[in-house]
FIDO-170730 format. One line per 2 residues: number of its first residue (from 1); their letters; for each residue y, z, x of N, C-alpha, C, O. Coordinates in Angstrom, 3 decimals, m for minus. Layout:
BEGIN
NUM = A = Y,Z,X,Y,Z,X,Y,Z,X,Y,Z,X  ... .
REM end
This chain:
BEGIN
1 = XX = 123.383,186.125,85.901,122.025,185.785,85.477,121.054,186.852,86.003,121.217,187.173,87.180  120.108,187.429,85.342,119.475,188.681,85.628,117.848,187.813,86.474,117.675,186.594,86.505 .
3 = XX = 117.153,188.570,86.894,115.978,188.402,87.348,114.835,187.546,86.617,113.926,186.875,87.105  115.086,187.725,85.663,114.518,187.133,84.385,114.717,185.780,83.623,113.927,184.938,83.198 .
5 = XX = 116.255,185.914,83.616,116.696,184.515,83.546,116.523,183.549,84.581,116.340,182.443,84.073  116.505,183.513,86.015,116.260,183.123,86.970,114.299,182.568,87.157,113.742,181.523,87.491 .
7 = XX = 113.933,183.634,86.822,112.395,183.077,86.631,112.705,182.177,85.253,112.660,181.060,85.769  112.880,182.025,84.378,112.394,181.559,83.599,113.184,179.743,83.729,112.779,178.656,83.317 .
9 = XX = 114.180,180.070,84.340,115.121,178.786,84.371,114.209,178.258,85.750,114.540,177.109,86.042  113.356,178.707,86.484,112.694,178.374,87.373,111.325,177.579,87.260,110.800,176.661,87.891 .
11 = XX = 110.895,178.586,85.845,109.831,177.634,85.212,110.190,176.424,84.298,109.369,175.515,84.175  111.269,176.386,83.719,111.426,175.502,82.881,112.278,174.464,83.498,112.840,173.672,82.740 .
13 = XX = 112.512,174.327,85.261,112.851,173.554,85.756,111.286,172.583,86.455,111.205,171.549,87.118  110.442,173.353,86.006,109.111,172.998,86.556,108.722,172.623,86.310,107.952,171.895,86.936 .
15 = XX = 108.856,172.733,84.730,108.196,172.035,83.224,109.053,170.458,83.638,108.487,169.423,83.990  110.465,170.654,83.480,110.780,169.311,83.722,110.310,168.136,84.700,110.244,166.919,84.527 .
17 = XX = 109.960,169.087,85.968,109.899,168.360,87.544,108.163,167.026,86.904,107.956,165.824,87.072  107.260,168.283,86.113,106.314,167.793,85.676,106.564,166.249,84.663,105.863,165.248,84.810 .
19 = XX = 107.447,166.335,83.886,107.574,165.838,82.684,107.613,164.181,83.568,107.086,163.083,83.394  108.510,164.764,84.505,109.514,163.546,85.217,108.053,162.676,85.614,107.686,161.652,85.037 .
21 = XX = 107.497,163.205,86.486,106.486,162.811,87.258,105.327,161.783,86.179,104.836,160.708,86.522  105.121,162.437,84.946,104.230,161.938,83.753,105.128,160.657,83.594,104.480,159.630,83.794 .
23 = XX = 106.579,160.430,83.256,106.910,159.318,82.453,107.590,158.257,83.605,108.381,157.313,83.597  106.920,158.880,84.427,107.530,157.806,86.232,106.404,156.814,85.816,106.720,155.635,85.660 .
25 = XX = 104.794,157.298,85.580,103.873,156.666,85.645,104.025,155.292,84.431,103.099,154.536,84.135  104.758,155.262,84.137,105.218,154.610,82.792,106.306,153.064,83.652,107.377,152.951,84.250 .
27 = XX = 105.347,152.304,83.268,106.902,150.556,83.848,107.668,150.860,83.324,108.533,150.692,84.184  108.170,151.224,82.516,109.345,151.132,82.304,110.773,152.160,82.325,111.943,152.105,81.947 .
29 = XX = 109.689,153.276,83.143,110.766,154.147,83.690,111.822,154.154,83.907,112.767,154.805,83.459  111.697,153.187,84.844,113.370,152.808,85.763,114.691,152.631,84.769,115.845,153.043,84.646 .
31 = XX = 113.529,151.545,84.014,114.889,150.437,83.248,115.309,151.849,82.443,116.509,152.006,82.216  114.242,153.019,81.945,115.191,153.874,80.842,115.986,154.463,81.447,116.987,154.828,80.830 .
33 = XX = 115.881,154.748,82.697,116.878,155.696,83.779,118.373,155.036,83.884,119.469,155.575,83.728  118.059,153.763,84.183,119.090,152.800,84.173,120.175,152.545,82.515,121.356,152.740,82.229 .
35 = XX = 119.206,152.127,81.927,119.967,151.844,80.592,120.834,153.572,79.866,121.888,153.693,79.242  119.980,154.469,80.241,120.594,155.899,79.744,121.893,156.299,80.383,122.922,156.714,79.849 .
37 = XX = 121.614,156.082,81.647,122.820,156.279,83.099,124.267,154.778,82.675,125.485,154.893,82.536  123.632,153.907,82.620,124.579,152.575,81.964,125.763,153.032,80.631,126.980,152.871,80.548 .
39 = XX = 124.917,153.554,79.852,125.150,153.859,78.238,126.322,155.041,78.366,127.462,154.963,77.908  125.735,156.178,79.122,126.688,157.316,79.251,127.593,156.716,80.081,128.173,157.732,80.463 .
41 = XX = 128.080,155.918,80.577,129.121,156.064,81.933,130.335,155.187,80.914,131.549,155.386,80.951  129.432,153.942,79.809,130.675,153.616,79.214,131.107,154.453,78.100,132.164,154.342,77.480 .
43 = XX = 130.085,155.383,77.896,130.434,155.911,76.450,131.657,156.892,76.941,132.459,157.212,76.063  131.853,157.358,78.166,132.503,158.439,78.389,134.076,157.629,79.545,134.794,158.159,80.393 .
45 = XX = 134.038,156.475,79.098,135.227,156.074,79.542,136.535,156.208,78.960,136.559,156.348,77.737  137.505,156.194,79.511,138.609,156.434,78.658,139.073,157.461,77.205,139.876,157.272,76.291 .
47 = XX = 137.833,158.950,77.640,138.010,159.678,76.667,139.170,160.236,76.169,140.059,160.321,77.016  139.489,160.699,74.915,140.978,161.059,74.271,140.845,162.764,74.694,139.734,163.291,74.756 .
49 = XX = 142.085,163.517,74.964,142.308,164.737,74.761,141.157,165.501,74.372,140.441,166.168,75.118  141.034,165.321,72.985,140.143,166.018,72.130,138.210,166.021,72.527,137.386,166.919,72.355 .
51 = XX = 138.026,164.432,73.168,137.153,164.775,73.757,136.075,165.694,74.904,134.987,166.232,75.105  137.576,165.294,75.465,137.667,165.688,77.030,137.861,168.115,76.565,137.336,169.022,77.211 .
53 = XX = 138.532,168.204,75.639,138.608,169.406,76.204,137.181,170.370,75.007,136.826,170.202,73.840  136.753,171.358,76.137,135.148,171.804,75.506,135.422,172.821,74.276,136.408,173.529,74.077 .
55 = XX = 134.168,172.661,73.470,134.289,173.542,72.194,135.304,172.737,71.050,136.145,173.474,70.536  135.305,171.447,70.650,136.631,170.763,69.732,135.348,170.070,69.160,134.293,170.069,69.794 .
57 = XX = 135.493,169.451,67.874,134.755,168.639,67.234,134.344,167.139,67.733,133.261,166.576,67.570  135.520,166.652,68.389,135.240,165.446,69.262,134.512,165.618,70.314,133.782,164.695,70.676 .
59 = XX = 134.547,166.707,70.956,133.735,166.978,72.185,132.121,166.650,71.815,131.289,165.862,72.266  132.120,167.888,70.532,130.654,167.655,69.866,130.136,166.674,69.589,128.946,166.607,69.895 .
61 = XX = 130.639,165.716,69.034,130.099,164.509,68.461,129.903,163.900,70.140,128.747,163.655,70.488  130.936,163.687,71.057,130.587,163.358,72.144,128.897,163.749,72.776,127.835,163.335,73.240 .
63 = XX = 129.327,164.344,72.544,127.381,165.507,73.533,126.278,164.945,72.768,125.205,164.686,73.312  126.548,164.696,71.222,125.214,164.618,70.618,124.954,163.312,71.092,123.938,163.041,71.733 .
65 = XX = 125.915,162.413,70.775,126.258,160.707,71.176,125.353,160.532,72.622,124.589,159.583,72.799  125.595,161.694,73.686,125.193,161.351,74.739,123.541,161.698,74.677,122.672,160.996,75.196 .
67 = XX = 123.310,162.953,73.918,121.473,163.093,73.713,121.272,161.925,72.991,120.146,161.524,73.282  121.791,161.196,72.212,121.408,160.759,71.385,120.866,158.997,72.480,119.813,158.364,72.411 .
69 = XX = 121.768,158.808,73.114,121.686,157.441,74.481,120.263,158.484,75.113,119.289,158.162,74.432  120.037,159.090,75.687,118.972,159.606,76.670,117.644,159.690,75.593,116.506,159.376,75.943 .
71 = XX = 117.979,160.151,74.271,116.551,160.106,73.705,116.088,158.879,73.137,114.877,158.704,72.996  116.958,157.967,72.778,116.724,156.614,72.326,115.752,155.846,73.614,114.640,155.365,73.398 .
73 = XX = 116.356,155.852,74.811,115.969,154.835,75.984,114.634,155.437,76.572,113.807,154.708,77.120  114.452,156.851,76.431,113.401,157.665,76.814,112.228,157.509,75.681,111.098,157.564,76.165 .
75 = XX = 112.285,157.329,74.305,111.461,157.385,73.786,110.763,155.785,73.728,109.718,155.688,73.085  111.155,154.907,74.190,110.175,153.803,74.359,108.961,154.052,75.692,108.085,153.223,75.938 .
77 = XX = 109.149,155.443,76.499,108.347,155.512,76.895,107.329,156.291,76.212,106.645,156.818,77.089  106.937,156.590,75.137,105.590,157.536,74.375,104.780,156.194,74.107,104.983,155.258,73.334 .
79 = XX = 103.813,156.452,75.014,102.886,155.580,74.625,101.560,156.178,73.941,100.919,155.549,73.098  101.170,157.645,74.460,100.202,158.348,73.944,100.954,159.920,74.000,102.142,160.231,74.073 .
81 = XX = 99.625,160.799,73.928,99.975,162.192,73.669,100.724,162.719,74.986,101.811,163.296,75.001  99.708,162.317,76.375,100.356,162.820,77.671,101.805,162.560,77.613,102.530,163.452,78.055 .
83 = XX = 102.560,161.089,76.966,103.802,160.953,77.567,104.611,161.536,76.237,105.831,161.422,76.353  104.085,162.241,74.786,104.812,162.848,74.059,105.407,163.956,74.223,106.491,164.459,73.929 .
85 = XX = 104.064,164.352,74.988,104.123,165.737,75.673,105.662,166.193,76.725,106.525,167.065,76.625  105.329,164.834,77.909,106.386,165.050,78.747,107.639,164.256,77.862,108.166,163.501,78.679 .
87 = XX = 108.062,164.170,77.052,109.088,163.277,76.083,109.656,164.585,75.489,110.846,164.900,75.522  108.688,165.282,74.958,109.381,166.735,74.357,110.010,167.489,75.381,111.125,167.884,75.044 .
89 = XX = 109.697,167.777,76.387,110.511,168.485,77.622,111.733,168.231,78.223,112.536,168.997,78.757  111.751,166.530,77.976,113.006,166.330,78.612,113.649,166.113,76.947,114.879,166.089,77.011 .
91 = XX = 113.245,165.985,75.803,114.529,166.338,74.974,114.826,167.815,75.169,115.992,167.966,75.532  114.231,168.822,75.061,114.675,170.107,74.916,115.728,170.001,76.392,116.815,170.576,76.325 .
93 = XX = 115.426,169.395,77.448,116.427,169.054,78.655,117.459,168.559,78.286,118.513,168.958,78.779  117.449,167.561,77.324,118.821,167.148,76.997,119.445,167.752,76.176,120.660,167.576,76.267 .
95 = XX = 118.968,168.704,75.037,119.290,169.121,74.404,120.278,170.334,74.682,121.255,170.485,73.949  119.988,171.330,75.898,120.408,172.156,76.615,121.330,171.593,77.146,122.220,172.289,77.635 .
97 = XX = 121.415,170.036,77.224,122.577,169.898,78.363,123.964,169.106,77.238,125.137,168.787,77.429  123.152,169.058,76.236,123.976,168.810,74.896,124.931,169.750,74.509,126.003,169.432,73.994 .
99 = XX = 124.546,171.017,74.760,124.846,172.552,74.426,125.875,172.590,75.486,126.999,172.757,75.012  125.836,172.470,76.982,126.462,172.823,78.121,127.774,171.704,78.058,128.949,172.064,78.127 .
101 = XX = 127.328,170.284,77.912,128.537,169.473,77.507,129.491,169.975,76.585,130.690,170.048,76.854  128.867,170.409,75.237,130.100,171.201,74.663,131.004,172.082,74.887,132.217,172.104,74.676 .
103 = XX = 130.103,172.977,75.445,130.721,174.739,75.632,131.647,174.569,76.674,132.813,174.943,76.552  131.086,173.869,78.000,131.170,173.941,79.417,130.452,174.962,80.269,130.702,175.157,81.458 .
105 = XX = 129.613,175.546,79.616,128.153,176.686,80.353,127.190,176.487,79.621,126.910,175.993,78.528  126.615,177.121,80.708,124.756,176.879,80.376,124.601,177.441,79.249,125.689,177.889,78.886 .
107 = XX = 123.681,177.672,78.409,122.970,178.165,76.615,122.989,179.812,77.443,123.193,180.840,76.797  122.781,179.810,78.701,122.269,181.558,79.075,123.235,182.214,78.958,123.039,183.375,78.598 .
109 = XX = 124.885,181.708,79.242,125.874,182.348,80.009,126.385,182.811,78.421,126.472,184.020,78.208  126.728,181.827,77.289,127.198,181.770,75.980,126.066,181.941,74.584,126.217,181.594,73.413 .
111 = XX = 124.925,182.609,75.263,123.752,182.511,73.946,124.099,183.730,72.977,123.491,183.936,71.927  125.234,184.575,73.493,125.615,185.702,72.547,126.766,185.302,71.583,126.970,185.906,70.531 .
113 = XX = 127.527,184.213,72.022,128.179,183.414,70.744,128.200,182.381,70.569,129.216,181.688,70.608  126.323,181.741,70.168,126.231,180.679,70.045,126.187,180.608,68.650,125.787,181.530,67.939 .
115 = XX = 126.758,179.083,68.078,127.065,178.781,66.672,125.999,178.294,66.070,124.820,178.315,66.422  126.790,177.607,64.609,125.712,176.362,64.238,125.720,175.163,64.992,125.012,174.189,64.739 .
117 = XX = 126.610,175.256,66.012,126.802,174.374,66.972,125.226,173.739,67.829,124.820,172.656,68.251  124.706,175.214,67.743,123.296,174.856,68.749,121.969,174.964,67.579,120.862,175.392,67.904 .
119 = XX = 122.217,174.623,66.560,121.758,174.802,65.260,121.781,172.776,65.443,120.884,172.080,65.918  122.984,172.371,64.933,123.083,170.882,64.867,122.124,170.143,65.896,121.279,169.316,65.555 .
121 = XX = 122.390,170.592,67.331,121.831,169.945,68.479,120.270,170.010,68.407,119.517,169.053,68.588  119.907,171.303,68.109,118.324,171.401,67.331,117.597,170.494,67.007,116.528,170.018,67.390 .
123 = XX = 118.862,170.177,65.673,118.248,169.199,64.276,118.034,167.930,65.000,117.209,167.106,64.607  118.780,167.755,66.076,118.866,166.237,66.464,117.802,166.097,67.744,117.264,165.064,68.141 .
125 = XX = 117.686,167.239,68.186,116.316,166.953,69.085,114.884,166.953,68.462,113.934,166.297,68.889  114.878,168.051,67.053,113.788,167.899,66.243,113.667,166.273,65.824,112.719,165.521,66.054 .
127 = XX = 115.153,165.918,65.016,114.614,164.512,64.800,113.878,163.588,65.672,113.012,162.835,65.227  114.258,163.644,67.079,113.692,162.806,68.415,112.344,163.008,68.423,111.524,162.094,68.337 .
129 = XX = 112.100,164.074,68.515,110.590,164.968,68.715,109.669,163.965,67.182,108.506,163.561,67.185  110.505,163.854,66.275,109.366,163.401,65.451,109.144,161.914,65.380,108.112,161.367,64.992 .
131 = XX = 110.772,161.049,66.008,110.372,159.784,66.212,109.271,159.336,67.470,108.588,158.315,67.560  109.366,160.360,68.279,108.348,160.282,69.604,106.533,159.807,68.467,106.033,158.694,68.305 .
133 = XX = 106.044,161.174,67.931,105.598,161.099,67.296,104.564,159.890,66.138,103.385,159.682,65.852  106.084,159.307,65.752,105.554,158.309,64.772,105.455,157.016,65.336,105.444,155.994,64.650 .
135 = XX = 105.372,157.038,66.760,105.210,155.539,67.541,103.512,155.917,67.950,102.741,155.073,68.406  103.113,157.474,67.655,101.976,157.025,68.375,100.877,156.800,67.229,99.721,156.496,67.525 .
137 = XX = 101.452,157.023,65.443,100.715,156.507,64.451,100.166,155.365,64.564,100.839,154.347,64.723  98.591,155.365,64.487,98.173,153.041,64.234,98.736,152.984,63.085,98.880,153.909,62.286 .
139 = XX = 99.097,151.781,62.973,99.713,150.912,61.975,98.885,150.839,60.818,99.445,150.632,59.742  97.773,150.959,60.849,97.059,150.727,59.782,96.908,152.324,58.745,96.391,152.341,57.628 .
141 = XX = 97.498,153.553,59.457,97.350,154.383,59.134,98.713,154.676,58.201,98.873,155.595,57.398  99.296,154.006,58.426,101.026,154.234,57.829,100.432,153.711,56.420,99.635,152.809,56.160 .
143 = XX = 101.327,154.886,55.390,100.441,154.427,53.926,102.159,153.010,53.980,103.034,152.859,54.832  101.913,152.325,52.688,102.796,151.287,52.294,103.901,152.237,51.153,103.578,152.852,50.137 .
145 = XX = 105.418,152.048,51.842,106.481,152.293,51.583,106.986,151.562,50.784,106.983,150.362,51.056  107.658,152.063,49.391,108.510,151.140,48.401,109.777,151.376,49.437,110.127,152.091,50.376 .
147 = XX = 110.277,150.132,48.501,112.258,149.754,48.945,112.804,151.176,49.082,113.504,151.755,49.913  112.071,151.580,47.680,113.062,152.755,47.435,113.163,154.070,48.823,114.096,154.512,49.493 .
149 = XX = 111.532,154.366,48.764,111.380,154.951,49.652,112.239,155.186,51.452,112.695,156.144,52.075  112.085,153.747,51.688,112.286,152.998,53.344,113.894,153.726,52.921,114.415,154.487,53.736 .
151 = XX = 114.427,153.484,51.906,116.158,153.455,51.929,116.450,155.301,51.894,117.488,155.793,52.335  115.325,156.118,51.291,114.956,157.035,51.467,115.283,158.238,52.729,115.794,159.351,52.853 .
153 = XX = 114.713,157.340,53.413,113.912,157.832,55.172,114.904,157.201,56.144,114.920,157.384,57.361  115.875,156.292,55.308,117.041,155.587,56.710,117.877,156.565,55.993,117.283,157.231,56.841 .
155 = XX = 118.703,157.400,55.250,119.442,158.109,54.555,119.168,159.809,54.935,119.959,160.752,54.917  117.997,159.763,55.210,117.375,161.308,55.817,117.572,161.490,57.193,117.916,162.532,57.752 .
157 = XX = 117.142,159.557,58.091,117.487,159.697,59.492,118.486,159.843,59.809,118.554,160.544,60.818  119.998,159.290,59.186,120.879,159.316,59.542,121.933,160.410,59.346,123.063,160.553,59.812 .
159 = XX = 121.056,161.266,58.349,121.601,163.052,58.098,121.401,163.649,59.200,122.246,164.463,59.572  120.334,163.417,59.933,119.665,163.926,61.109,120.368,164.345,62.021,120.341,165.356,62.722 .
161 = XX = 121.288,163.093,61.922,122.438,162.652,63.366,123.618,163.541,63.261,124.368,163.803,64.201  123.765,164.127,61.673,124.818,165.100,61.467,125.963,164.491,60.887,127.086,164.994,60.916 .
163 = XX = 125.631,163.255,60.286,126.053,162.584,59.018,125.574,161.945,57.941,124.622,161.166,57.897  126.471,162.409,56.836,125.306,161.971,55.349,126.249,160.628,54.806,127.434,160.323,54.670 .
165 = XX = 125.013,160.103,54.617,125.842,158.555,53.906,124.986,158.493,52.746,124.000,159.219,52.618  125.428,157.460,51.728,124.802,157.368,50.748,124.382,156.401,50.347,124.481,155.645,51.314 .
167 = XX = 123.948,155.844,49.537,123.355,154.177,48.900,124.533,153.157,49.185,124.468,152.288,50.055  125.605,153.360,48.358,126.591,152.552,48.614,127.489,152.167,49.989,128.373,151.312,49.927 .
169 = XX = 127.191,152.841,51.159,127.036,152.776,52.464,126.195,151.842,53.243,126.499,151.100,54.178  124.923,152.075,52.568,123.729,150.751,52.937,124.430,149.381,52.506,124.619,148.444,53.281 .
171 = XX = 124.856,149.407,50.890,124.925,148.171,50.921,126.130,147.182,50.854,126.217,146.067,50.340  127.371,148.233,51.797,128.718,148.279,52.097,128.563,147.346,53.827,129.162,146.490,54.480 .
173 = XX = 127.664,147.997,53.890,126.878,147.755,55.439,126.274,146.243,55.749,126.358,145.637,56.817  125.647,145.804,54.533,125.028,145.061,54.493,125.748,143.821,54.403,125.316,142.747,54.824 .
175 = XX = 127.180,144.051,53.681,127.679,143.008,53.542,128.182,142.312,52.204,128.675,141.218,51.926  127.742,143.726,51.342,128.032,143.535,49.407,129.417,144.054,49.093,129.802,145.069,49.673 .
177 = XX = 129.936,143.645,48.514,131.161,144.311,47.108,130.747,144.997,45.858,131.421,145.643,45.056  129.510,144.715,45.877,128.640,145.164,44.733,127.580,145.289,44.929,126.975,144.815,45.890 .
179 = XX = 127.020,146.119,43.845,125.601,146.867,44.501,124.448,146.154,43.841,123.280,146.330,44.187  124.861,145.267,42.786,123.727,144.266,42.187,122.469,143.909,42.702,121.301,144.193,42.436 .
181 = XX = 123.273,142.934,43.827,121.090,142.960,44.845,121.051,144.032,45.681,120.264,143.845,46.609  121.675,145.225,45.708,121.007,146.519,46.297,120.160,146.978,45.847,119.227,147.468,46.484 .
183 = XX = 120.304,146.928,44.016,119.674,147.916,43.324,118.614,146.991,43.003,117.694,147.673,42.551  118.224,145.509,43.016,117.248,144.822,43.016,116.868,145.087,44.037,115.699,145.436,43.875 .
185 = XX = 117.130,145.149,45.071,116.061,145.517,45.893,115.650,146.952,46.420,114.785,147.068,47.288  116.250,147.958,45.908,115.707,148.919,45.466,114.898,149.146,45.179,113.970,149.458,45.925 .
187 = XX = 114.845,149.091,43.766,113.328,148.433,42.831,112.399,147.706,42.530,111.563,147.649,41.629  112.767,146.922,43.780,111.821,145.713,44.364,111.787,144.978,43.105,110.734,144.926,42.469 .
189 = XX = 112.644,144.516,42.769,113.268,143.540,41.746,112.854,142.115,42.093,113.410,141.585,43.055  111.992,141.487,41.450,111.130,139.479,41.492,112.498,138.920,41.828,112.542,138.256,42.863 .
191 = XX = 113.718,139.079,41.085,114.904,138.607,41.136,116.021,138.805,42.315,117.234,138.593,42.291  115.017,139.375,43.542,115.921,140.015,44.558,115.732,138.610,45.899,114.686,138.291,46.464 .
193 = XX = 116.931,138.087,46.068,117.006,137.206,46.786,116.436,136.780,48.307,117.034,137.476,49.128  115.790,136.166,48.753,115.816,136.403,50.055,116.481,136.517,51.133,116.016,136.924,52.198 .
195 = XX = 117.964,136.057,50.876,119.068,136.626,51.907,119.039,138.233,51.839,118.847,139.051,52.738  119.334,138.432,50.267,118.887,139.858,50.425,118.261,140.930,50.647,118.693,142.081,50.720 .
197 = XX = 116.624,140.302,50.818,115.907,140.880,51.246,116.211,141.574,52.793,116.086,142.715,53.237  116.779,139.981,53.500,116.981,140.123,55.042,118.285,141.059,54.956,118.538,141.869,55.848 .
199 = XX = 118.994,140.913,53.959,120.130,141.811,55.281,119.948,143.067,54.847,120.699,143.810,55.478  119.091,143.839,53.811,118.793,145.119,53.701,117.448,145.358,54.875,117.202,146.321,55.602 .
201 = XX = 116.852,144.257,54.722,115.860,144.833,56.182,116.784,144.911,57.038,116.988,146.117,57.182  117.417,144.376,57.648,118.170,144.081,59.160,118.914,145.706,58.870,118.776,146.584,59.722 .
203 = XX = 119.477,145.891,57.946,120.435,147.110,58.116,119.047,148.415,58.136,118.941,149.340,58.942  118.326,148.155,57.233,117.186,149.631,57.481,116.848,149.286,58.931,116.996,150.346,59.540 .
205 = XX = 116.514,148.453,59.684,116.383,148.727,60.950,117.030,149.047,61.879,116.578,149.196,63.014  118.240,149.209,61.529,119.091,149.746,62.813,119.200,151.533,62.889,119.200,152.443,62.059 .
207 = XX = 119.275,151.440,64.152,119.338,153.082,64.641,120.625,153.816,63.854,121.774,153.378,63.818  120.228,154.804,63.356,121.647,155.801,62.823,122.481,155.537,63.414,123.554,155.296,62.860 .
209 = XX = 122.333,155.464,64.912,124.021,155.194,65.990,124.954,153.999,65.490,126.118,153.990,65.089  123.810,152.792,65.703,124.366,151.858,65.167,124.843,151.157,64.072,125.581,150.173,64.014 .
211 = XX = 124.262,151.871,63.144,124.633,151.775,61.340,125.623,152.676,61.249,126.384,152.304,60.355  126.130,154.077,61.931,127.411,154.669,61.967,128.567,153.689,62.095,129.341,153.477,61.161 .
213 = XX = 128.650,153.161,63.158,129.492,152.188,64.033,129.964,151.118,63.524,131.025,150.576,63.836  128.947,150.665,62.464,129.365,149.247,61.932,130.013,150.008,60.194,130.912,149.449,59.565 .
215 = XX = 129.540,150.911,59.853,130.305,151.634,58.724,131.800,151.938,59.248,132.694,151.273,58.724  132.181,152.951,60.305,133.385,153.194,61.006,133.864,151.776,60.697,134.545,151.700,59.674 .
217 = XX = 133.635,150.521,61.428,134.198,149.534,61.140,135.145,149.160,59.866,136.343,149.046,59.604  133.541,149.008,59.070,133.748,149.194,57.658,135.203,149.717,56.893,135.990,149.205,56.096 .
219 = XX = 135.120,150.728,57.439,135.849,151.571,57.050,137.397,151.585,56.943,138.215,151.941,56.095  137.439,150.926,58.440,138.851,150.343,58.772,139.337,149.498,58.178,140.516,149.558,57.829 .
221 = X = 138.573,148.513,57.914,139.282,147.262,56.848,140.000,147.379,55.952,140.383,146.385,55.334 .
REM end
C-alpha cells in the first residue's frame, strides 16, 4: 500500500468513525447492530465448499446476501438528510467489504483485476442509496401508482439484487396456477377479487430477499 493509499484509507476510515457516531444518535441503533450481527452469523452457518472458497459464484451471491442483511437493518435508521448522509457511508462500507468477502483482499490490493464483479456490488449499493432516499419522501408527495406500475418497480427492485424475474413469478408467488386474477389486477380489473387484491399486495411488499426465497421454494416443488 503506497503513501497515498494509506492516507486515503485513513480518511475514509474517518468518514466512517463519523457516520457511526450520526446513526448511534438514532434508538434504534443497537437493535440494527444486533439484528445485522444476528442475520450474518446464521446466514453463514454451515456453508457448502463453493461458498466458503473466494472468487466462485456462490461466494458472490454470499457477500451480496450479507450487504444486503447490513443495508436492510441500517436503513430503518434514515430518518432525515443527516442520517442519509451517514447511511451512504456505511453502504459504500459495506459495499467494500462485499468486494473483500469475495476476492479475500481489500478493492486496493485487487483494483487492477477488478470485474463486473464490483460492477454488480455497485448496483446493489446504488439500489440501497435510493431506498434510503425514498423513506425521507412525505407521503403526500408520492404521485398515485397503478397495479401495473407497483408490479413495475417490485420487478426493477428485484433486478437490482442481480436477479430478473418476471410477471409470472409474482403470481407463482402469490399462490396462482394461473394468471387470471394477476392480470385483473394488473389492470385494476372491478372484477379483481379481494383475496386477490391481498395476496398481490402482501407479495409486492416483501423485500427482493424474501420474494427470492419463497420463489427458490417454489421452485422445488
Amino acid at each position: 500500500m503506497t503513501p497515498s493509499d494509506r492516507r486515503t484509507a485513513r480518511q475514509r476510515q474517518r468518514k466512517i468513525d463519523q457516520a457511526i457516531e450520526v446513526l448511534k444518535q438514532h434508538p434504534g441503533f443497537a437493535l440494527a447492530q444486533v439484528q445485522a450481527h444476528d442475520r450474518g452469523a446464521e446466514l453463514t452457518k454451515n456453508l457448502s465448499p463453493q461458498q466458503i472458497a473466494f472468487g466462485t459464484p456462490e461466494r458472490m451471491d454470499l457477500a451480496l446476501q450479507i450487504l444486503n442483511i447490513q443495508a436492510e437493518e441500517y436503513l430503518a435508521l434514515v430518518v432525515d438528510m443527516k442520517f442519509q448522509e451517514a447511511y451512504m457511508v456505511m453502504l459504500e462500507a459495506f459495499g467494500r467489504k462485499a468486494f473483500e468477502n469475495f476476492t479475500g483482499f481489500p478493492l486496493e490490493i485487487v483494483k487492477s483485476m477488478v470485474g463486473n464483479e464490483l460492477q454488480v456490488i455497485q448496483r446493489r449499493v446504488s439500489h440501497w442509496v435510493n431506498e434510503g432516499y425514498k423513506r425521507l419522501i412525505p407521503p403526500d408527495a408520492l404521485p398515485d401508482q397503478t397495479e401495473r406500475q407497483r408490479i413495475d418497480n417490485f420487478i426493477a427492485a428485484v433486478l437490482a439484487t442481480g436477479t430478473k424475474i418476471t410477471r409470472t413469478d409474482i403470481w407463482v408467488v402469490a399462490g396462482y396456477s394461473d394468471p387470471t386474477e394477476f392480470e385483473r389486477f394488473q389492470r385494476s380489473d372491478k372484477k379483481t377479487t379481494e383475496s386477490g387484491k391481498a395476496n398481490f399486495n402482501r407479495v409486492l411488499s416483501m423485500t427482493p430477499e424474501a420474494f427470492l426465497v419463497i420463489l427458490k421454494k417454489q421452485a422445488q416443488k
